[in-house]
N, CA and C atoms as a LAMMPS dump frame, in Angstrom:
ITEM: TIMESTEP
0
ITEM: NUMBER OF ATOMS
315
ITEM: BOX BOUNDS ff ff ff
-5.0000000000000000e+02 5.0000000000000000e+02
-5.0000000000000000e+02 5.0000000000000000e+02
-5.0000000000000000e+02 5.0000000000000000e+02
ITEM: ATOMS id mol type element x y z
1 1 1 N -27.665 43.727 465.432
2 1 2 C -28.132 42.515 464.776
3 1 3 C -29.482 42.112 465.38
4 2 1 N -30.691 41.658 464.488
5 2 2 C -32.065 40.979 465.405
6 2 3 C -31.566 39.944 466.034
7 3 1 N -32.508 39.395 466.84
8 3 2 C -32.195 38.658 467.84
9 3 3 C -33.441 37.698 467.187
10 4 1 N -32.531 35.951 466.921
11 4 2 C -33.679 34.927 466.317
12 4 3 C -33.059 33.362 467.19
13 5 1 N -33.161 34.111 468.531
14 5 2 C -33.105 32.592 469.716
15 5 3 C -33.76 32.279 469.958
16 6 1 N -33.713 30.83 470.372
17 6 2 C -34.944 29.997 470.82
18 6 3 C -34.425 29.105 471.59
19 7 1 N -35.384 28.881 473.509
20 7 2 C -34.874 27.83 473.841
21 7 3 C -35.72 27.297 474.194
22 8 1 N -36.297 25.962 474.483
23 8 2 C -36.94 25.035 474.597
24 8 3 C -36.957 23.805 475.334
25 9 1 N -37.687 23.232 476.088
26 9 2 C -37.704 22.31 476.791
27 9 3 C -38.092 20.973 475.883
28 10 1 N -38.404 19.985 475.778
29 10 2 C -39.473 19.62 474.684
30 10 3 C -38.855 17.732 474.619
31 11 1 N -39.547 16.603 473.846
32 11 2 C -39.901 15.813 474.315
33 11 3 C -39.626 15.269 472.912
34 12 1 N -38.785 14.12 472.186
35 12 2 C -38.566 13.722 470.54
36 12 3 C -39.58 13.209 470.547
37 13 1 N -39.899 13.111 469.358
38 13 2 C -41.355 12.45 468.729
39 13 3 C -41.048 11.656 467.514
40 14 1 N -40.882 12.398 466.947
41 14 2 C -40.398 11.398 465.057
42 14 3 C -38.513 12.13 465.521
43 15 1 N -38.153 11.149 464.408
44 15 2 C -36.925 10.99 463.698
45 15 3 C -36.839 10.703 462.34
46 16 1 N -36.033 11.287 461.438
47 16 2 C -35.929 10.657 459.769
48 16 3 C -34.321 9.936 459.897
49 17 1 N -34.26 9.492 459.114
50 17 2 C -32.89 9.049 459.081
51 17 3 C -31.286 10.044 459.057
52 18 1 N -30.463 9.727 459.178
53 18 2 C -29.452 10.359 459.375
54 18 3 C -28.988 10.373 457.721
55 19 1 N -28.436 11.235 457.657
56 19 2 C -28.185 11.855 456.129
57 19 3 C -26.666 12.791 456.216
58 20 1 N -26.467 12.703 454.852
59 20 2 C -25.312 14.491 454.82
60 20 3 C -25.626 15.045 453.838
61 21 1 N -25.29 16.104 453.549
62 21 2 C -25.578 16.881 452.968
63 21 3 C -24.669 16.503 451.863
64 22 1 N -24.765 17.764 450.497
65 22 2 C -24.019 17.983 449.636
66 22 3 C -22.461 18.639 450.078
67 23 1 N -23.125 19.059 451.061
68 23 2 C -21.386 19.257 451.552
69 23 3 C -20.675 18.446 452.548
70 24 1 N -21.482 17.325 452.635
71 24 2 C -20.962 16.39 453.721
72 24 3 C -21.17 16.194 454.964
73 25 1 N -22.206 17.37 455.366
74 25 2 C -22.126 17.569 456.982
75 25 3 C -23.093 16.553 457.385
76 26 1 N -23.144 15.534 458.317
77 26 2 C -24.136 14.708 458.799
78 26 3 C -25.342 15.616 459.301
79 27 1 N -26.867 15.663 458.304
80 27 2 C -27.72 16.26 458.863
81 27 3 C -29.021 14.904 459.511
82 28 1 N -29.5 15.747 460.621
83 28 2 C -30.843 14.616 460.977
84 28 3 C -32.324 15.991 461.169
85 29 1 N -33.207 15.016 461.031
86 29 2 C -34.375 16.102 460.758
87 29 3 C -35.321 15.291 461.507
88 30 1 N -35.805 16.078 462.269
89 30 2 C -36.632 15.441 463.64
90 30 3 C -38.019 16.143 464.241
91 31 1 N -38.866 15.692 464.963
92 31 2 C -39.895 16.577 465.334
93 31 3 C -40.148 16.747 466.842
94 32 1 N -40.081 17.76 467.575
95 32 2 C -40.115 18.122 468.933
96 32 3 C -41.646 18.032 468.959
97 33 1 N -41.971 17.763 470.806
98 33 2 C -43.299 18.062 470.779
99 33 3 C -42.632 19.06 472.207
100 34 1 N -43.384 19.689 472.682
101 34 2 C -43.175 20.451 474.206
102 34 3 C -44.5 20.805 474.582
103 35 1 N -44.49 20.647 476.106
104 35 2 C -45.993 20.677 476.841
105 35 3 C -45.303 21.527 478.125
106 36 1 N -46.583 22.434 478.299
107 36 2 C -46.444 23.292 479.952
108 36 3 C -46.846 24.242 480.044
109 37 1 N -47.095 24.807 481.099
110 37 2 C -48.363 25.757 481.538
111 37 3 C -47.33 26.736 481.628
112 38 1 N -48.052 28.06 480.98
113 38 2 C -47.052 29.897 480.891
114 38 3 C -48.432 30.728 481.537
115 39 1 N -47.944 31.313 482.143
116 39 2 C -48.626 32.895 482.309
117 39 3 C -48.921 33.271 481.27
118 40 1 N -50.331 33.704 481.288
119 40 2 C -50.849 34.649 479.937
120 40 3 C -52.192 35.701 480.482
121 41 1 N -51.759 36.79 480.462
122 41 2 C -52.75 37.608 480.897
123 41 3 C -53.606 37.402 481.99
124 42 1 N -52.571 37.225 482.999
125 42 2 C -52.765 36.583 484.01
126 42 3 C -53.787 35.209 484.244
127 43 1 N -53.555 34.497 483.538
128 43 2 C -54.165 32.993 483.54
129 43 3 C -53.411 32.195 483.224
130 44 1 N -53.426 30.882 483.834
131 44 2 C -52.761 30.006 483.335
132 44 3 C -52.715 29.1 481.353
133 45 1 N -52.074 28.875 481.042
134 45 2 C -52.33 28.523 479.478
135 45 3 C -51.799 27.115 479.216
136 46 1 N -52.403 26.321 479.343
137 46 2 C -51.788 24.791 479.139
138 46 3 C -51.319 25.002 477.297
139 47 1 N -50.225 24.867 477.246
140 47 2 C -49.205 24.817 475.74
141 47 3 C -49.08 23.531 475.393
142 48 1 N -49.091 22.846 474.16
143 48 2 C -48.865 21.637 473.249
144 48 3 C -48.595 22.267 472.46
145 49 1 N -47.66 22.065 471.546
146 49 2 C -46.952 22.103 470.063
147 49 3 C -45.883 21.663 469.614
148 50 1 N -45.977 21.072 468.039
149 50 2 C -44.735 20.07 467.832
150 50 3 C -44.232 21.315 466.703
151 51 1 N -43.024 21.117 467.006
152 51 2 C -41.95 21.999 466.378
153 51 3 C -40.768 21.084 464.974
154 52 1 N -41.394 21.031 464.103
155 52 2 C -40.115 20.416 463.202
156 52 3 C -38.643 20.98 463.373
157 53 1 N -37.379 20.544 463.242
158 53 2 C -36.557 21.129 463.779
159 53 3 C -35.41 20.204 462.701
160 54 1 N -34.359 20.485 462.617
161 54 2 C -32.582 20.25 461.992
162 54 3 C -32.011 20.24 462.855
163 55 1 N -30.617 19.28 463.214
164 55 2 C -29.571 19.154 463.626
165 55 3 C -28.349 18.935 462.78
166 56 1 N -27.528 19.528 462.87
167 56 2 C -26.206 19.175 461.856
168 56 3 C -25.287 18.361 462.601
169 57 1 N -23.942 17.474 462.443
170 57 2 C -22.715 17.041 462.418
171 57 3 C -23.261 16.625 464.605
172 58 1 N -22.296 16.875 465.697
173 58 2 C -22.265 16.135 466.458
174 58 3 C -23.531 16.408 466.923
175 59 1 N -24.386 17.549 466.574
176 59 2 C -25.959 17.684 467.357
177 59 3 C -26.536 16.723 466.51
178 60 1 N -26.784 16.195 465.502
179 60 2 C -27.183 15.338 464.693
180 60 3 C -27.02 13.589 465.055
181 61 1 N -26.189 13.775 465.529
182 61 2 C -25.625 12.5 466.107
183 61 3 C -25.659 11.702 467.307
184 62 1 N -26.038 12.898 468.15
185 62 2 C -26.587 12.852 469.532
186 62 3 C -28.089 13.147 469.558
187 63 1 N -28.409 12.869 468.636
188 63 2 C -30.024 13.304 468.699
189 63 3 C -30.535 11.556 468.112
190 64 1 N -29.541 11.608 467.026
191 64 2 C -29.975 9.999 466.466
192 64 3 C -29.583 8.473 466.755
193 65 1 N -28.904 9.022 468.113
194 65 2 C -28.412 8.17 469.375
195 65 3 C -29.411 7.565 470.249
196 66 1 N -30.439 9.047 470.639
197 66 2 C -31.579 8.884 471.486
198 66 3 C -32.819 8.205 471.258
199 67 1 N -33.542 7.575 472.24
200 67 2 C -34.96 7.089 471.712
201 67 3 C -35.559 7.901 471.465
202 68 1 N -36.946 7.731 471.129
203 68 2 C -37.744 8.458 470.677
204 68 3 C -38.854 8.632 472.194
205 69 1 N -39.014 9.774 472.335
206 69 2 C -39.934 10.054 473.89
207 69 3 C -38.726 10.727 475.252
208 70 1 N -37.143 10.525 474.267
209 70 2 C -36.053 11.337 475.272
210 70 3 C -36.706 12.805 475.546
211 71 1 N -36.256 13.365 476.652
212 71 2 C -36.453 14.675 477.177
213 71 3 C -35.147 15.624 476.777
214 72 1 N -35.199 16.806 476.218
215 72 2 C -33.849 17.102 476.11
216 72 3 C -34.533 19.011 476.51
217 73 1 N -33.562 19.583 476.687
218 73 2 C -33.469 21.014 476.382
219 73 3 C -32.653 21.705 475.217
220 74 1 N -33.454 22.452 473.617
221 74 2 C -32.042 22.771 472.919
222 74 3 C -32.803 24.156 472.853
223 75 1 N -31.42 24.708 471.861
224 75 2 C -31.366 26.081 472.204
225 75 3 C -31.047 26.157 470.273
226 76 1 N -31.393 26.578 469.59
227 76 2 C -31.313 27.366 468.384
228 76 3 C -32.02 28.737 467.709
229 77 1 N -31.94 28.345 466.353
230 77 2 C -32.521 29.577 466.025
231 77 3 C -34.219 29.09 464.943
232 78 1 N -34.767 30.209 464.107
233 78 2 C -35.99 29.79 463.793
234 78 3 C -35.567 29.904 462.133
235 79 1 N -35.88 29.097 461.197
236 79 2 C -35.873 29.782 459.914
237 79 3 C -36.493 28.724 458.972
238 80 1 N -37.274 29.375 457.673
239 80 2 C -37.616 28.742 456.899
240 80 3 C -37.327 27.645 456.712
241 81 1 N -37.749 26.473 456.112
242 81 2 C -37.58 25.287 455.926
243 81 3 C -36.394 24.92 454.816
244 82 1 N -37.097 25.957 453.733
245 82 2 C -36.044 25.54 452.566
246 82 3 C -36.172 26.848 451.337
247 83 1 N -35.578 27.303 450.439
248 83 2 C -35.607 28.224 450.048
249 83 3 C -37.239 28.24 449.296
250 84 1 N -37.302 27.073 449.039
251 84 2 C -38.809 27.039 448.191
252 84 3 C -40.242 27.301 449.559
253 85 1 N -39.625 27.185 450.76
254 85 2 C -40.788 26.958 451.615
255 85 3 C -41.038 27.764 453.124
256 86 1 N -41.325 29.014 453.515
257 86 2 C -41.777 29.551 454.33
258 86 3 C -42.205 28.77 455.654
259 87 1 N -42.469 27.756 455.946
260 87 2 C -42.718 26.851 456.984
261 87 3 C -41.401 26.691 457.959
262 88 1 N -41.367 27.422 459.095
263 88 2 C -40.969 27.255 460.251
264 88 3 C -40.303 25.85 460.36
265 89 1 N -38.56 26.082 460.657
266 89 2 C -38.244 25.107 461.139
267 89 3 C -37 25.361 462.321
268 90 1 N -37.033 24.875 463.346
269 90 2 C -35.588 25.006 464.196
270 90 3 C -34.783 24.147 464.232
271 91 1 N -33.718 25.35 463.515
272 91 2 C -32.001 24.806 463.679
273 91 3 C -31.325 24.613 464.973
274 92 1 N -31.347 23.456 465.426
275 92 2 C -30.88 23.494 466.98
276 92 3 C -29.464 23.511 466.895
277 93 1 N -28.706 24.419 467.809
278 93 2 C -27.238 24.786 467.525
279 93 3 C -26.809 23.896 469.04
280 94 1 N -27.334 23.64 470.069
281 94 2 C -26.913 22.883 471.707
282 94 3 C -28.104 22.068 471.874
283 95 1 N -27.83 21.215 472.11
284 95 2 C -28.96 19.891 472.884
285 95 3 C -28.228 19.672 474.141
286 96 1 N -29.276 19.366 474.996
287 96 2 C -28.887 18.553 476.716
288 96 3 C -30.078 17.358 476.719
289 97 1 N -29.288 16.347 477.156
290 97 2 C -30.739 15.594 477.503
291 97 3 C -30.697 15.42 478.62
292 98 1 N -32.128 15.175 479.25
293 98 2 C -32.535 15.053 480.347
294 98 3 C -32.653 13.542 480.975
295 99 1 N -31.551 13.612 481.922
296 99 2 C -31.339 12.207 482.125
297 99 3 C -32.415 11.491 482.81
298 100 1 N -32.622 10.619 482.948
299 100 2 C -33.69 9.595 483.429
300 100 3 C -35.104 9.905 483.312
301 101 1 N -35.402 11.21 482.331
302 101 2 C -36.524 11.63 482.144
303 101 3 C -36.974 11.537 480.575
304 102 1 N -37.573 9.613 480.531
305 102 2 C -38.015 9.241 478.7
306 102 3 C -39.318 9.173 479.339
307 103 1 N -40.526 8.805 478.594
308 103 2 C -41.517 8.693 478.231
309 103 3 C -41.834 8.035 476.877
310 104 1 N -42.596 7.756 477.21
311 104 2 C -42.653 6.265 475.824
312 104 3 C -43.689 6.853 475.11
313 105 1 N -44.101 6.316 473.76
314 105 2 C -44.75 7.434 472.609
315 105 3 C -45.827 7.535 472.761
């Protein structure tokens, strides 16, 4: 099977409202930002990028619990937005948040 994991450190930014689906499942749709310096050809690389992302049912719920500027670590996968749309989005399948570590917007 390919391999389409993703894990991430990263910082909430937006929130939309909490929703369900047609099949009922409580979805929330949110935007990560994540910042930090990687090795790259041997140099340092200061990284910024906001990641649109999905949560379903209790990840959904614990995401729309949190303020906005929470620290969390999640772990999902990468996939199109919507059948009409090629644009990158992550399905986060585990969230952790990072306790006492918010930042305000």
């Amino acid at each position: 099977m390919a391999q389409n994991r993703l894990e991430l450190s990263a910082r909430l930014l937006e929130r939309g409202a909490l929703r369900h689906t047609p099949a009922g499942l409580a979805a929330l749709e949110f935007k990560l930002v994540h910042e930090s310096e990687q090795d790259d050809a041997g140099a340092t690389r200061k990284v910024q990028a906001e990641l649109g992302a999905i949560a379903f049912e209790a990840n959904a719920r614990l995401i729309n619990g949190r303020p906005l500027g929470s620290e969390m670590k999640v772990q999902g996968f990468l996939s199109a937005k919507n059948k009409r749309s090629k644009k990158l989005t992550l399905h986060v399948t585990n969230v952790e948040f990072v306790e006492g570590s918010q930042k305000g917007n």
